[in-house]
Structure formats: C-alpha cells, structure tokens
C-alpha positions in Angstrom: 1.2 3.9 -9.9 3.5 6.9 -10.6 6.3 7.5 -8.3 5.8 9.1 -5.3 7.8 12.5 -5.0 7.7 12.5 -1.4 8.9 9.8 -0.7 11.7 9.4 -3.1 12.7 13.1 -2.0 12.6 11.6 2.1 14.5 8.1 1.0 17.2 10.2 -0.8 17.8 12.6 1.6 18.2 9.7 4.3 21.2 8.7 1.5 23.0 11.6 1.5 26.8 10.9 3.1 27.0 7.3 1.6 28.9 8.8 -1.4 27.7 9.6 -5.4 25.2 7.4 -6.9 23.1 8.2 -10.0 19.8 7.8 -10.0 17.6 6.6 -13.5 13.7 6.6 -13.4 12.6 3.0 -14.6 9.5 1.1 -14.9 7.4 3.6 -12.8 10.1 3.6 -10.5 13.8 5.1 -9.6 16.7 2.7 -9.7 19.8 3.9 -7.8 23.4 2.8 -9.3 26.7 2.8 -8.4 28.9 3.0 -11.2 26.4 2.1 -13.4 25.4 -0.9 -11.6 21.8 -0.9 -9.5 22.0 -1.6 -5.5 18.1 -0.4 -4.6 14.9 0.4 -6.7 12.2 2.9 -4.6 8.9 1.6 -6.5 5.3 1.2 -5.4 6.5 3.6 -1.9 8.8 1.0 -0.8 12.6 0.8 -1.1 14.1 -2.6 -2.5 17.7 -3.1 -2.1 19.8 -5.8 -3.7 20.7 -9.0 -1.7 22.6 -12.3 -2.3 24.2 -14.3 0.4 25.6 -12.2 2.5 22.7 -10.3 3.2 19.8 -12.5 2.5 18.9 -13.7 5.8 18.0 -10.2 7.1 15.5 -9.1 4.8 13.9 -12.8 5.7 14.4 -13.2 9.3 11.8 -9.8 9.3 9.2 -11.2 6.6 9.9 -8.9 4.1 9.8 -9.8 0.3 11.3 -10.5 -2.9 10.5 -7.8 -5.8 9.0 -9.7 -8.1 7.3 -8.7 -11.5 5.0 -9.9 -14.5 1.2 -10.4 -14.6 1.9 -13.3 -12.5 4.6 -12.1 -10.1 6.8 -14.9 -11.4 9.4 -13.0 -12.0 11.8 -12.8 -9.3 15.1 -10.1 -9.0 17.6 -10.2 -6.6 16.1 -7.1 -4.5 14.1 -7.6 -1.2 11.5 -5.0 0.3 13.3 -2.8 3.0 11.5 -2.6 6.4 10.0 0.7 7.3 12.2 1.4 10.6 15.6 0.3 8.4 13.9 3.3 6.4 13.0 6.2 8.7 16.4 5.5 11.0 19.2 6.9 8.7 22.0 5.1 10.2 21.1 1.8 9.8 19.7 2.6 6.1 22.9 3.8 4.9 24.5 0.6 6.5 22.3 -1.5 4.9 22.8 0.4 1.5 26.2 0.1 1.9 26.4 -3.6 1.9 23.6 -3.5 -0.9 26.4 -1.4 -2.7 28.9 -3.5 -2.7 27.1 -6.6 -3.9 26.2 -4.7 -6.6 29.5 -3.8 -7.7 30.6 -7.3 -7.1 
C-alpha cells in the first residue's frame, strides 16, 4: 500500500508549530525524527507514535494497537496506533507528539 499523499499532507500540517523535525520515507511509510531519532511513523493511513511508560496507558485505555510487522505480525516496535480524534483535533495531537518527542530523544 503506497503512502497516502493526503493524508500525510493533513497529518503534517496538523504538526506545524511543534518545532523542526525531518521527515524520511521508509518501508512504504514516512518516519518523523527529531534530531535523527523517530517519535511517529504515518503508514497504512494511520499515525503511530512512540510510547514507553509514561505514555503507554493512553494508547491502551482507548484500544488502540501496537505497530507490529513481519508475515506474522510478531514483530512488535515501541509505537502505538493514534486515535482518529487525537488526529483531526490539532491541539491535543501536538501534545501528544510532544511527549512522543521526548521519549524519543531520551
């Protein structure tokens, strides 16, 4: 599945004001970094941003899932699918992007 223009181009302009990031097409998909180090992927028309403890529990308290890969799904990365509203209300995306920014650069 190639990436979807218009929705990359609607995710990244709901970014703009959180500060630089590069962006890198990857794997079908567009990883965003932050001094080199990645804090989302926008693949398969979803946006998955990077979790780990501090974060964790609100990606799971809303059902979403883990980005996994392989031809088993077995492989699992630290990234969990970003709900739709998060998405489409530009405040609380760049919120949760920022926190999703800083683990990455932990």
């Amino acid at each position: 599945m190639a990436l979807n223009d218009e929705f990359k181009n609607f995710v990244l302009d709901q970014l703009q004001g959180i500060g630089e990031f590069e962006t890198k097409r990857m794997f079908g998909g567009l990883a965003l970094l932050s001094h080199g180090s990645a804090f989302a992927k926008i693949k398969h028309d979803k946006v998955w941003l990077k979790v780990d403890n501090t974060n964790i529990a609100d990606f799971e308290r809303l059902g979403m899932n883990q980005y996994s890969y392989g031809k088993d799904n077995s492989r699992k990365l630290n990234f969990y699918e970003t709900p739709i509203d998060v998405i489409e209300d530009r405040d609380k995306l760049q919120e949760w992007v920022k926190k999703s920014i800083e683990i990455a650069l932990k």
